[in-house]
C-alpha positions in Angstrom: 71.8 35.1 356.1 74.2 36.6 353.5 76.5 39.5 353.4 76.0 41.9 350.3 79.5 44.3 350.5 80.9 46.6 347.6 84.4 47.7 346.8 84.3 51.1 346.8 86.1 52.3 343.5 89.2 54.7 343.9 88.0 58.4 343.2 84.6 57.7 346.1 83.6 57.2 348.6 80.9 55.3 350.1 77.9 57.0 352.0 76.1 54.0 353.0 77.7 51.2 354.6 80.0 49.0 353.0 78.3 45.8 353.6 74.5 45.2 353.9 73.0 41.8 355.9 70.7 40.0 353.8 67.9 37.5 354.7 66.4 35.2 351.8 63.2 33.2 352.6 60.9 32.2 350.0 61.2 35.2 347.8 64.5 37.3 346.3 65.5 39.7 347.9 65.6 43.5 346.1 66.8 47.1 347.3 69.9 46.4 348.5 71.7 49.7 347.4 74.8 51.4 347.9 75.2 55.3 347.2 78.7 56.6 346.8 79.6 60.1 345.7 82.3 61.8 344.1 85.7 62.8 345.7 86.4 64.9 342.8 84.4 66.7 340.5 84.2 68.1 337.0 83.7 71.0 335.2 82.2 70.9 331.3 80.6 72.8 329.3 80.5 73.2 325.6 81.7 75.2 322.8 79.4 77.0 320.1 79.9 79.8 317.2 77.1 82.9 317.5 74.5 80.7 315.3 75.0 77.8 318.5 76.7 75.4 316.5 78.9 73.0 318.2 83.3 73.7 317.4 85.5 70.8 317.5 89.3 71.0 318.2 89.0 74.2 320.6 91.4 74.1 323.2 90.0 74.8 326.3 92.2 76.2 329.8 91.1 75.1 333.7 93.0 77.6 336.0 92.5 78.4 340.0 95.0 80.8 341.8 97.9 78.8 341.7 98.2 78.3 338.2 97.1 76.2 334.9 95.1 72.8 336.5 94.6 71.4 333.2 93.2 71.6 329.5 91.1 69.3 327.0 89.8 70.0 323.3 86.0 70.0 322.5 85.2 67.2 321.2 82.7 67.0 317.7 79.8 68.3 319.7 82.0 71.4 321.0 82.0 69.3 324.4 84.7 69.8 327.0 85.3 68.4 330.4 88.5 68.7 333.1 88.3 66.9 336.4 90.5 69.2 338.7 90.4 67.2 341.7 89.6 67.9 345.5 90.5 71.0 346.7 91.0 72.6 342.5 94.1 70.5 341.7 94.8 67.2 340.4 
């Protein structure tokens, strides 16, 4: 018998357990999975002019109620993304 465990990465955490007994016999053994999700999460989108091309270098502003939570520039295909953390702030 083994023990298959994961180190759960800072930013998750884990929704299955974090170690999983397993038995090999005559064959490998497959399926042993671990599911994490997000503690944070992100918002994105992207940037176009009115003919839906993509503009690079466009600053873009993530505010809740208490203030400014953070900013990023679109990148060359207009995309932006801010992670403003559990609860809206970082």
């Amino acid at each position: 018998m083994y023990e298959v465990c994961e180190t759960v990465r800072p930013g998750y955490r884990n929704v299955t357990p974090l170690c999983l007994p397993v038995t090999l016999g005559c064959n490998s053994s497959e399926g042993n999975n671990f599911e994490n999700e997000l503690l944070t999460y992100c918002l994105n989108g992207t940037k176009t002019n009115c003919i839906g091309e993509p503009i690079e270098g466009w600053m873009v502003t993530v505010s809740d109620q208490a203030g400014v939570v953070g900013n990023d520039t679109t990148d060359e295909y207009g995309n932006y993304e801010k992670s403003p953390g559990r609860g809206g702030r970082t």
